[in-house]
C-alpha beads as a LAMMPS data file, in Angstrom:
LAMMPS data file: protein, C-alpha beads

391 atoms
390 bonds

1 atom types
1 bond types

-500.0 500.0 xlo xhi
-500.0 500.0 ylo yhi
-500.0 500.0 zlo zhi

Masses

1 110.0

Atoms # bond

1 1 1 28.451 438.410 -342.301
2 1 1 28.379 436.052 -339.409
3 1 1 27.499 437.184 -335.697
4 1 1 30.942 435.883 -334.903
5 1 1 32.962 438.233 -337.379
6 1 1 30.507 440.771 -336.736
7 1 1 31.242 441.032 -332.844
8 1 1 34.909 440.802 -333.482
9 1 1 34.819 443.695 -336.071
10 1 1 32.598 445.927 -334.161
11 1 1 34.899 445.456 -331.178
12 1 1 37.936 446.841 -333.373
13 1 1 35.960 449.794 -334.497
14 1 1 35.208 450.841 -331.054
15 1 1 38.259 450.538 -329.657
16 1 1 39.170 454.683 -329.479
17 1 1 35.561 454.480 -327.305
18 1 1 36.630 451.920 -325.349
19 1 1 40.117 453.735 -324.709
20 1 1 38.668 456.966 -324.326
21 1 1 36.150 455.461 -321.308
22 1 1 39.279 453.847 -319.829
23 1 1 40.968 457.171 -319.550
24 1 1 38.235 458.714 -317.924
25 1 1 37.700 456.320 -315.488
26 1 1 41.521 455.761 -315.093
27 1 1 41.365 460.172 -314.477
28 1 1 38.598 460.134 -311.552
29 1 1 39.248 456.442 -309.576
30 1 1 37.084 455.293 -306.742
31 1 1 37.435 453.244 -303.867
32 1 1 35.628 450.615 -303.048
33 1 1 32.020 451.411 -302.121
34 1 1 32.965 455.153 -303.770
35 1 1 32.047 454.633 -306.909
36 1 1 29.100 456.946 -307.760
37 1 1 30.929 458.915 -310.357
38 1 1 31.523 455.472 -312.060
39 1 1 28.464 453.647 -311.583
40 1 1 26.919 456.723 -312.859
41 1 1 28.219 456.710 -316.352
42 1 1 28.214 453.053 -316.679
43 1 1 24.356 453.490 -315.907
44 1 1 23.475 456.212 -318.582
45 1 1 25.566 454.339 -320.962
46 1 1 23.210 451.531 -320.433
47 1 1 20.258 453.317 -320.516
48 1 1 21.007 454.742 -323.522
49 1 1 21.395 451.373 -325.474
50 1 1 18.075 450.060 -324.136
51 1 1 19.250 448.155 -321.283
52 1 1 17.205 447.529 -318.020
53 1 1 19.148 449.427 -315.387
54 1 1 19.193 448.515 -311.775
55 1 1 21.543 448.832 -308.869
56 1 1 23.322 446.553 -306.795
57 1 1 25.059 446.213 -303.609
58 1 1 25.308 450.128 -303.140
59 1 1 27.424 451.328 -305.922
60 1 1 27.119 448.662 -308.318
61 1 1 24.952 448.353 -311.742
62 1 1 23.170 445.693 -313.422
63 1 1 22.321 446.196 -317.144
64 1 1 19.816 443.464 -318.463
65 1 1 19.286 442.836 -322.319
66 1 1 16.454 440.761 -322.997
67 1 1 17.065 438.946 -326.448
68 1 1 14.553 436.927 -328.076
69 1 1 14.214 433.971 -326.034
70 1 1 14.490 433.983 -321.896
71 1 1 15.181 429.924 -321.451
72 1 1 18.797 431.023 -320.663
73 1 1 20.605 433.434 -318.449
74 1 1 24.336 434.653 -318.922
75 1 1 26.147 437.317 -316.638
76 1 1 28.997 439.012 -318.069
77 1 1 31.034 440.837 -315.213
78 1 1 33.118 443.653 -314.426
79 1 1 34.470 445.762 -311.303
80 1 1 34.409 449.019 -310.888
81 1 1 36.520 449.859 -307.895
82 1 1 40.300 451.646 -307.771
83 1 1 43.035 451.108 -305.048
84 1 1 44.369 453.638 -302.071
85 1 1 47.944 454.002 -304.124
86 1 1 49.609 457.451 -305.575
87 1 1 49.854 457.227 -309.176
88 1 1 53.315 457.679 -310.675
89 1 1 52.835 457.451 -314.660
90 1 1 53.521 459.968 -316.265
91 1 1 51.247 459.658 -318.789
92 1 1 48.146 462.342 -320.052
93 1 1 45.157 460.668 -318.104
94 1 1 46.993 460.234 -314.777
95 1 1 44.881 459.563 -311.758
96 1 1 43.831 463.600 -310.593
97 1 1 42.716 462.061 -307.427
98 1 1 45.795 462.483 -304.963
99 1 1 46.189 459.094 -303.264
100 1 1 43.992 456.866 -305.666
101 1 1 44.487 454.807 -308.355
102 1 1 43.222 452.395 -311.152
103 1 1 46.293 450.237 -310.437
104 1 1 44.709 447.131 -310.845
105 1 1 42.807 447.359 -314.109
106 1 1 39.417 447.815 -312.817
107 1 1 38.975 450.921 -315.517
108 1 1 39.887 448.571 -318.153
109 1 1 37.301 445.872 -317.329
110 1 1 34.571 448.503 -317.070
111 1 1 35.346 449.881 -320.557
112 1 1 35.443 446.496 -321.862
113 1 1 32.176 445.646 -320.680
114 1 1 30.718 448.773 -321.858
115 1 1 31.854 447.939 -325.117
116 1 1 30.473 444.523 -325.272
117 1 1 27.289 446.251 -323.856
118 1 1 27.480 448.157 -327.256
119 1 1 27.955 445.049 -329.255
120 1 1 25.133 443.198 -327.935
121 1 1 22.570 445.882 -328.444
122 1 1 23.482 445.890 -331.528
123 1 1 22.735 441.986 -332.405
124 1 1 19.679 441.905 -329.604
125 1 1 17.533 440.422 -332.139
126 1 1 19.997 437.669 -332.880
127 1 1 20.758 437.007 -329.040
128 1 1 18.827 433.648 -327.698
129 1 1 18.397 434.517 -324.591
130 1 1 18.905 437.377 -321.546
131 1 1 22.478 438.886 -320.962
132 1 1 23.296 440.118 -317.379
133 1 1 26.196 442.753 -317.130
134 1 1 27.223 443.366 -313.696
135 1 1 29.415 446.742 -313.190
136 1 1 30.911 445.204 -309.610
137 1 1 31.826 447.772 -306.334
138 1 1 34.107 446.475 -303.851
139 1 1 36.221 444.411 -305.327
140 1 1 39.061 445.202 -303.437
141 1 1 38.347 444.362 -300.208
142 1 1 35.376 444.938 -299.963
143 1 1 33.077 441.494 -301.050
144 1 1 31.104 443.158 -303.642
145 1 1 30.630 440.060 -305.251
146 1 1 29.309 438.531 -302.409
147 1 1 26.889 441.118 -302.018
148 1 1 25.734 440.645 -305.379
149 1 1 24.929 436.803 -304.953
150 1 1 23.152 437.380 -301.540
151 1 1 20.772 440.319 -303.403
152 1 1 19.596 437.248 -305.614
153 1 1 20.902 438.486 -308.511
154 1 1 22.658 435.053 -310.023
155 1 1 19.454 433.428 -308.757
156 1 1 18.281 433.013 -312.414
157 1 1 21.653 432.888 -314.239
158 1 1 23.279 429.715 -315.373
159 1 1 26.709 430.626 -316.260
160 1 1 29.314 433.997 -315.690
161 1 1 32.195 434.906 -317.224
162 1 1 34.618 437.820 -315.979
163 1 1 37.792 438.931 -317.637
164 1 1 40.911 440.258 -315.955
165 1 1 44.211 441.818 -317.952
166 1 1 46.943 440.363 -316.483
167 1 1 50.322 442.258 -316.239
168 1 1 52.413 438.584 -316.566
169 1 1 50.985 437.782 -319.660
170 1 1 51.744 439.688 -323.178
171 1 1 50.239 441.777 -324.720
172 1 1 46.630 440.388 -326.444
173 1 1 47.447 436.764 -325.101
174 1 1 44.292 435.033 -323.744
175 1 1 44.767 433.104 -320.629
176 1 1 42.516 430.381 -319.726
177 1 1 42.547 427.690 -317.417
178 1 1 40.513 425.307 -315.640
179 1 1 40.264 424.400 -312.147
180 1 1 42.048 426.457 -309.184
181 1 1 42.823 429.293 -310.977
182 1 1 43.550 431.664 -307.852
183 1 1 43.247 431.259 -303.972
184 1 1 41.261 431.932 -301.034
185 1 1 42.491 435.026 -299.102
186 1 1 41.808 435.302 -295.018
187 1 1 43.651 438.151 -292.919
188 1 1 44.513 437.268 -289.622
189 1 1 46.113 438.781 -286.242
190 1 1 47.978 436.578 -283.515
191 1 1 48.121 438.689 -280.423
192 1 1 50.746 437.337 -277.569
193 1 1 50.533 439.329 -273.937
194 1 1 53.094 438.945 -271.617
195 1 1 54.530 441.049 -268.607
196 1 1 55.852 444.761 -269.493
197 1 1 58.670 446.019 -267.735
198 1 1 62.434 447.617 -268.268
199 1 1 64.484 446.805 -270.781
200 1 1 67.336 446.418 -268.460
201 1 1 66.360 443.357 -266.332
202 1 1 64.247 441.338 -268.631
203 1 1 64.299 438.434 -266.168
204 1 1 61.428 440.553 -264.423
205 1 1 58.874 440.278 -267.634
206 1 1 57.734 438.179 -269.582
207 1 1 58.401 439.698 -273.170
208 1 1 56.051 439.000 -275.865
209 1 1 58.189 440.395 -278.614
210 1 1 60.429 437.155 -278.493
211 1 1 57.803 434.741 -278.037
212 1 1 55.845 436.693 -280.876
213 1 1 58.926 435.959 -283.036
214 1 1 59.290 432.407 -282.085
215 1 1 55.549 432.110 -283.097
216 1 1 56.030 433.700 -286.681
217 1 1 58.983 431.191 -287.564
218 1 1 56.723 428.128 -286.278
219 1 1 53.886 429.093 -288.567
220 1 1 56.459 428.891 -291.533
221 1 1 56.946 425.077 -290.486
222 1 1 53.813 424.636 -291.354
223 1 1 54.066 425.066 -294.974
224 1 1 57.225 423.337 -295.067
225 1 1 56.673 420.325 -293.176
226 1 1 53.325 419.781 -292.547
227 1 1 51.937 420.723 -295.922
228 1 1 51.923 418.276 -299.123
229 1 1 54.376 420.132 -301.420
230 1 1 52.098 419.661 -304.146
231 1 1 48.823 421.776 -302.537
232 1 1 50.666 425.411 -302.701
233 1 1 50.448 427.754 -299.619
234 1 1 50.965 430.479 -298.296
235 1 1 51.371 432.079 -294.641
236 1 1 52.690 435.615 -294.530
237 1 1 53.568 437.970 -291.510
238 1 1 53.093 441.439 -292.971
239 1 1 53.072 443.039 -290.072
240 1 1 54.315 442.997 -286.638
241 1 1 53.449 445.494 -283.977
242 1 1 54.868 445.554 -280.454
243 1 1 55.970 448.470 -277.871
244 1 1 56.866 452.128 -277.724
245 1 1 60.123 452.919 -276.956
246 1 1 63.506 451.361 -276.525
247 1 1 64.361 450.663 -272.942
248 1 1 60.370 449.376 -272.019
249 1 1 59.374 445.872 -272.980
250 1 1 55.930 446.094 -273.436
251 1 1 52.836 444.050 -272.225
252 1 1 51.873 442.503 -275.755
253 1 1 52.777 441.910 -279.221
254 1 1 50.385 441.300 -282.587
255 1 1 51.441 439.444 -285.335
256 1 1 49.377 440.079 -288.587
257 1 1 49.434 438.639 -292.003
258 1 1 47.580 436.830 -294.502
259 1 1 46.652 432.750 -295.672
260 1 1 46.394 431.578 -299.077
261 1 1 45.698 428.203 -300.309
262 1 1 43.814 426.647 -302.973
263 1 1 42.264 424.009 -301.539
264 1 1 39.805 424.457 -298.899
265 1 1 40.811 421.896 -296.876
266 1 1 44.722 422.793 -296.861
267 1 1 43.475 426.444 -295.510
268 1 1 41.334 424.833 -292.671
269 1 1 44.015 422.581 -291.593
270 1 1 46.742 425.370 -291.532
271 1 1 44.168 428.085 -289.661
272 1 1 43.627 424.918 -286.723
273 1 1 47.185 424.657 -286.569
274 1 1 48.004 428.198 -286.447
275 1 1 45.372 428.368 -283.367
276 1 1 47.173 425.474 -281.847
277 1 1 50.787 427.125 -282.203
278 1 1 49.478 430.697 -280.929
279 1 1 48.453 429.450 -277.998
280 1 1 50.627 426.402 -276.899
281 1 1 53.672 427.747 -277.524
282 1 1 52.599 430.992 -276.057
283 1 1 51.484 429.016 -272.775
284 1 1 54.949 427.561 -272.741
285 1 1 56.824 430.465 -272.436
286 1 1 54.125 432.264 -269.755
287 1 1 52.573 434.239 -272.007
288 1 1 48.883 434.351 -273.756
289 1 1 47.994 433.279 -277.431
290 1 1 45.417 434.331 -279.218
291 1 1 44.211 434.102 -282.844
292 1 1 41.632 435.676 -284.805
293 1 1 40.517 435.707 -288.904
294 1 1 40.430 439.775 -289.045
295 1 1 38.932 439.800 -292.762
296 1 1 35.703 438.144 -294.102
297 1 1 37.210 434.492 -295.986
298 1 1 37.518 434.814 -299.628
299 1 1 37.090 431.218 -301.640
300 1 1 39.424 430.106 -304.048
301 1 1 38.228 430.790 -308.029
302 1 1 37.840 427.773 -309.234
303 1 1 37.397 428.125 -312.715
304 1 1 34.701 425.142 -314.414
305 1 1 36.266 423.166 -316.887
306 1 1 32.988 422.831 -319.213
307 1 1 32.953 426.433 -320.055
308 1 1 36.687 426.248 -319.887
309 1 1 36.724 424.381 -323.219
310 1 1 33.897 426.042 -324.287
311 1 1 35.696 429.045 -324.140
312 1 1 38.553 428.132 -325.527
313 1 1 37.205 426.930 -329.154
314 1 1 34.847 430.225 -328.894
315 1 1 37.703 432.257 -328.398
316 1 1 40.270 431.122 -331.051
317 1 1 39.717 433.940 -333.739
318 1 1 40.893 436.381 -331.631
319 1 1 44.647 435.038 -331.130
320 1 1 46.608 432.816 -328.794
321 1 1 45.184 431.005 -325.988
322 1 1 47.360 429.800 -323.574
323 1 1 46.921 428.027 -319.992
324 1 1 48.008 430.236 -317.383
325 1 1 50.097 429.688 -314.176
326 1 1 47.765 429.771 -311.021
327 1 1 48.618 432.877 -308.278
328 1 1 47.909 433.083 -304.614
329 1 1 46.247 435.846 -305.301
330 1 1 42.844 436.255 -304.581
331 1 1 39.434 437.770 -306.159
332 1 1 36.055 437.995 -304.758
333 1 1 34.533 436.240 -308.672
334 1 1 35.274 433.022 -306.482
335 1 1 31.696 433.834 -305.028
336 1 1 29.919 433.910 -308.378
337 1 1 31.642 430.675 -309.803
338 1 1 30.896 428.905 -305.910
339 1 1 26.984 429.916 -306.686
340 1 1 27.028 428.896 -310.345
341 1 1 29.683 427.842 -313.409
342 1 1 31.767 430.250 -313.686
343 1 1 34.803 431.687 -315.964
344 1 1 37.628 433.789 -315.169
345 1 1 39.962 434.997 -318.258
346 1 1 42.657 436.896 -318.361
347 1 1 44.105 438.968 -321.214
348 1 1 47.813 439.633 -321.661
349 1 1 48.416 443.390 -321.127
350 1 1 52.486 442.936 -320.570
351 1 1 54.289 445.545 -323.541
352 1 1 58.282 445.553 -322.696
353 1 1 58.306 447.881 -325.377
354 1 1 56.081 450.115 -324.277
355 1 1 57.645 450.234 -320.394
356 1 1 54.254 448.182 -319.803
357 1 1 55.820 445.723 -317.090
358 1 1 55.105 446.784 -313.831
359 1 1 52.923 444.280 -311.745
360 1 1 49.227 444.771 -310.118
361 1 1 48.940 447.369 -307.077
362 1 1 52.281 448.858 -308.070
363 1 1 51.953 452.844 -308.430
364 1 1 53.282 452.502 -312.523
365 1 1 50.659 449.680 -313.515
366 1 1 49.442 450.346 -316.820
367 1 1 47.913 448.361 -319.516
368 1 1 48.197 448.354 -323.190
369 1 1 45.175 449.534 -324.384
370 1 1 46.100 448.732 -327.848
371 1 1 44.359 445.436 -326.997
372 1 1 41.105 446.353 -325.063
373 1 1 38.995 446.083 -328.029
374 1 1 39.727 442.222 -327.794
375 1 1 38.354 442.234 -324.237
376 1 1 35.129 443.883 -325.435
377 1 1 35.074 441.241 -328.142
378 1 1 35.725 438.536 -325.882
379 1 1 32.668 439.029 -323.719
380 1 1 30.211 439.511 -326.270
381 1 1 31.423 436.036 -328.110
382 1 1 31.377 433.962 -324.534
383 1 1 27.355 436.004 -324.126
384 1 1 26.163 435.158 -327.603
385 1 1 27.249 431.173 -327.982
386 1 1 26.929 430.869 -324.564
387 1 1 23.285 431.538 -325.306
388 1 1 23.510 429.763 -328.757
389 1 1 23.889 426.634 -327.470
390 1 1 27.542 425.841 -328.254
391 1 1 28.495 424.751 -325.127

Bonds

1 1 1 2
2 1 2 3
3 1 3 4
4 1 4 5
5 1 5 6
6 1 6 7
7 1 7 8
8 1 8 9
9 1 9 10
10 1 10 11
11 1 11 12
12 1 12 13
13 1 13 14
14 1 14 15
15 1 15 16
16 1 16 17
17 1 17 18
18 1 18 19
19 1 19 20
20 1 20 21
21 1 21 22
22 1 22 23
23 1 23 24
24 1 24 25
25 1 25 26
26 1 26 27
27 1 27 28
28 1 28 29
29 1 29 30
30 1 30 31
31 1 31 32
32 1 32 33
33 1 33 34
34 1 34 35
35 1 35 36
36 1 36 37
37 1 37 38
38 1 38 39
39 1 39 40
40 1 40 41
41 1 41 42
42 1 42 43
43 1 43 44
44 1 44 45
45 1 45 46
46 1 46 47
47 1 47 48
48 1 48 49
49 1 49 50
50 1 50 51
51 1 51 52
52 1 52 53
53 1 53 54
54 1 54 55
55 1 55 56
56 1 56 57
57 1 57 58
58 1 58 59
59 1 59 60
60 1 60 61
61 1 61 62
62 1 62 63
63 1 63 64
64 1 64 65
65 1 65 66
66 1 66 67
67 1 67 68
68 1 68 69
69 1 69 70
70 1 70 71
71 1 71 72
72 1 72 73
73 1 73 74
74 1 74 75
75 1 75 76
76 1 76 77
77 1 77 78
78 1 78 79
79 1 79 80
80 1 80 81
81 1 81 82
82 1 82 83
83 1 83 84
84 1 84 85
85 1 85 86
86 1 86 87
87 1 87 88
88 1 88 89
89 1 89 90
90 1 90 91
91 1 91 92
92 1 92 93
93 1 93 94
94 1 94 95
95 1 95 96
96 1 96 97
97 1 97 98
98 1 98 99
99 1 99 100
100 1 100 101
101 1 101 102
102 1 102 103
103 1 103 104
104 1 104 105
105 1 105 106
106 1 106 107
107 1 107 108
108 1 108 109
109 1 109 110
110 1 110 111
111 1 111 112
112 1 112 113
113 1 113 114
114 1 114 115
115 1 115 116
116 1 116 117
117 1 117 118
118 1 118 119
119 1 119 120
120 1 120 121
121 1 121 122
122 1 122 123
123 1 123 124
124 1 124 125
125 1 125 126
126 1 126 127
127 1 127 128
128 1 128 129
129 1 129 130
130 1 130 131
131 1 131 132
132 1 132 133
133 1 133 134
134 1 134 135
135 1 135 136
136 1 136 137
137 1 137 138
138 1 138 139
139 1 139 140
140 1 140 141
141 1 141 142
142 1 142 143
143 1 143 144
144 1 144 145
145 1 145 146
146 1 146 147
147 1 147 148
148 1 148 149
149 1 149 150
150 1 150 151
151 1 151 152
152 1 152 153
153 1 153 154
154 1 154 155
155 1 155 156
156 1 156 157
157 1 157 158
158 1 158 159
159 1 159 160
160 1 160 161
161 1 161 162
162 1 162 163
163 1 163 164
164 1 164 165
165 1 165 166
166 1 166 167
167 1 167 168
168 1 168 169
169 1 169 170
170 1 170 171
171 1 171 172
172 1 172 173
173 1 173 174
174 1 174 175
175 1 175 176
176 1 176 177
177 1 177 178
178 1 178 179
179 1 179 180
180 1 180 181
181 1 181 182
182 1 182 183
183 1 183 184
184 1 184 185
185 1 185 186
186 1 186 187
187 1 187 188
188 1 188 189
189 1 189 190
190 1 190 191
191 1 191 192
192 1 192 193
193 1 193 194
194 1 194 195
195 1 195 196
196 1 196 197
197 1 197 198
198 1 198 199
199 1 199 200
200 1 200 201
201 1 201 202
202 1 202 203
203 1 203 204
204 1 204 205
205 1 205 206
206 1 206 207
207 1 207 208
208 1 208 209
209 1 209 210
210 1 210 211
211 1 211 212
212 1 212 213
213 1 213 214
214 1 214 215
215 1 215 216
216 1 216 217
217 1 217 218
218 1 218 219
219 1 219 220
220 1 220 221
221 1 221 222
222 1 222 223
223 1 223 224
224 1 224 225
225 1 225 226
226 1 226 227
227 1 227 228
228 1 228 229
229 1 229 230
230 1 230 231
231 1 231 232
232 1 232 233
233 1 233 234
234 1 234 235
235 1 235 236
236 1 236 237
237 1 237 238
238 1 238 239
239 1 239 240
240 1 240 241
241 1 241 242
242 1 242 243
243 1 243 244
244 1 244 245
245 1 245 246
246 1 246 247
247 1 247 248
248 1 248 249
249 1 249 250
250 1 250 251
251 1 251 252
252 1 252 253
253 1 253 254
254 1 254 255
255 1 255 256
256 1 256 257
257 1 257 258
258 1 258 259
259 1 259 260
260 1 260 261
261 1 261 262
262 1 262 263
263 1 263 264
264 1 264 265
265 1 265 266
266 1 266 267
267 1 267 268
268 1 268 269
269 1 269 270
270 1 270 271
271 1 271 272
272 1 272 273
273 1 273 274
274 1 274 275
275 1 275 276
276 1 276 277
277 1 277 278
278 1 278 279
279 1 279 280
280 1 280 281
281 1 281 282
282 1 282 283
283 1 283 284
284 1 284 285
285 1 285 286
286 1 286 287
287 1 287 288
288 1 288 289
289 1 289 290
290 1 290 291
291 1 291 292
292 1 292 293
293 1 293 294
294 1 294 295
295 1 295 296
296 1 296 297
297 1 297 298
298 1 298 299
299 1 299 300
300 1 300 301
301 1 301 302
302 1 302 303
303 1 303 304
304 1 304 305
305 1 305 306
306 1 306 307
307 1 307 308
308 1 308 309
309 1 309 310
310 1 310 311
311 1 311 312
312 1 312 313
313 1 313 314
314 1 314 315
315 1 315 316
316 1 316 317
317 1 317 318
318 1 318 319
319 1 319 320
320 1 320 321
321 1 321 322
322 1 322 323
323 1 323 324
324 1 324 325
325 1 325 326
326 1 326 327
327 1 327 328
328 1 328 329
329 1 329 330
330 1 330 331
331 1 331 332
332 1 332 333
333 1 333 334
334 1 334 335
335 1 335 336
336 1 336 337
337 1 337 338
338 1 338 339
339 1 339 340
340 1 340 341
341 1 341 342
342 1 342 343
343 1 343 344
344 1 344 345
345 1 345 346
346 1 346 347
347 1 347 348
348 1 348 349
349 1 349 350
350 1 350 351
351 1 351 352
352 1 352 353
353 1 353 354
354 1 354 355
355 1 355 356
356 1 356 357
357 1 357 358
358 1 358 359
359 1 359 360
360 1 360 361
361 1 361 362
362 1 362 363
363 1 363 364
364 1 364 365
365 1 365 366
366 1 366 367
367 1 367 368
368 1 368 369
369 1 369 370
370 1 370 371
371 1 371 372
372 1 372 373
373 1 373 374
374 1 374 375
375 1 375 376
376 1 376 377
377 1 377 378
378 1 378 379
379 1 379 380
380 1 380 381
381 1 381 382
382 1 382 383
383 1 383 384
384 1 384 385
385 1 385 386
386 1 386 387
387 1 387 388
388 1 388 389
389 1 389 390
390 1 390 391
């Protein structure tokens, strides 16, 4: 039997493993930074198999196989961490951690990549070269990745690939793109101070509430008329915070929201200009602008188009491949594929029949796990002709 049909057969006979460590992780979730339960497992699971086991970036874990040949380097990643959202599934392994929740998959990708870990022990004599597996903390908000190429770990690698199921795609279909695949996140607060006083004569302030309105509609025309149409965008106001009661206009207002863009460029234009707006306009009616980046920048993931292909032809046994939209979402693997060439894959997990519909971060995500197997299947195959030279 061929490696190839090998890795994809071995992945369907451990799929009630690979289900049964998604439940438990799905059971005990852990924020970002929390997860010693988690990383605890993964790392006796490694251990176990024969892997080299060290840790990363706090809560994170590193499993190394060594094949037999070291010319090349391929990581294989996953993340670990779970979201602050109340579970409403009803379903057996339902989060028993009030307030937390796997909502975004993270328990999948970790029993995916134990799988694969699995598979590859198993064909470590056939495997021409040394396979990184990195069990990521902090995905969600917290820059694990970034941690992880600062600690030098990538230092010696020369490609990664990372998988994430992907609520908009069905079930078992294999998304993969190159180029921008999704954008670069910054948080931001615009803070506008004025002159407090009553309600009733508002001629005797300065109120920062309207100005602080003014402000949010202006950074809109930015996106409508001073970016190209065809470099996608994205300014939000998510929150807006001003005063304490309803006859007292208050001595400041903060705007607060989020930027997302694609291309580098487009985001540095559109922060300069936000600057510029905060505080002219806020000048022109009296008041004080300010603007500040609140949240460490996240990159775009920009997805490289050799192992794109590569990928692609790799990947055909295993079903339909199909070239997903790009989101404005964001995801910390940008700082992997910025260090080296890098992959990010998604895999369908959308089942109408199944009530599986409900997006990322929403408190009834769930995935089909009828098709997790396929994710352990699809890391081992990008590891093992990665390292075979088919590229």
């Amino acid at each position: 039997m061929k490696v190839e049909e090998f890795v994809i057969k071995k992945a369907k006979e451990l799929e009630p493993y690979i289900i049964e460590r998604r439940r438990d992780f799905h059971m005990y979730p852990e924020l970002k930074y929390e997860e010693e339960r988690t990383s605890s497992i993964v790392s006796k699971e490694l251990e176990e198999l024969g892997y080299e086991v060290i840790k990363t970036a706090k809560t994170g874990i590193i499993g190394i196989l060594r094949g037999k040949e070291e010319e090349k380097t391929v990581a294989l990643r996953a993340d670990m961490d779970a979201l602050p959202v109340q579970e409403e599934n009803d379903v057996p392994y339902k989060s028993k951690v009030p307030g937390k929740m796997h909502a975004c998959g993270h328990d999948a990708h970790t029993a995916m990549l134990l799988g694969a870990a699995k598979i590859l022990a198993e064909i470590k004599d056939k495997v021409n070269g040394t396979v990184k597996l990195i069990f990521q903390p902090g995905e969600e908000g917290g820059l694990g990745a970034k941690k992880i190429v600062e600690e030098g770990h990538l230092d010696d690698v020369d490609a990664i690939f990372g998988i994430h199921v992907w609520a908009e795609l069905p079930s078992g279909t294999i998304g993969i793109k190159e180029g921008p695949l999704l954008a670069s996140a910054d948080a931001f607060k615009a803070t506008i101070r004025g002159k407090g006083g009553h309600g009733a004569v508002p001629h005797m302030s300065i109120d920062p509430i309207v100005v602080a309105i003014d402000i949010a509609n202006a950074y809109q025309k930015i996106i409508s008329r001073e970016i190209n149409p065809l470099d996608p965008a994205v300014i939000s106001v998510t929150k807006i915070v001003a005063g304490t009661t309803f006859n007292v206009i208050p001595e400041t207002a903060e705007l607060w929201g989020t930027i997302r863009a694609f291309n580098e460029e487009v985001r540095d234009f559109i922060i300069e200009r936000m600057r510029q707006i905060t505080e002219g306009y806020a000048k022109s009616m009296r008041c004080e602008g300010e603007l500040k980046l609140t949240m460490e920048y996240i990159p775009p993931t920009i997805n490289d188009k050799g192992l794109a292909d590569f990928a692609r032809k790799i990947l055909k046994p295993l079903g339909e491949i199909v070239e997903p939209r790009p989101t404005l979402g964001a995801e910390d693997f940008a700082f992997y594929a910025q260090k080296i060439p890098g992959l990010f894959v998604l895999l369908g997990i959308r089942n109408e029949k199944r009530g599986i519909v409900y997006p990322h971060h929403h408190p009834k995500f769930n995935v089909d796990e009828s098709v997790l197997w396929k994710g352990s299947a699809i890391y081992a195959l990008l590891a093992y002709e990665y390292l075979e030279g088919e590229r």
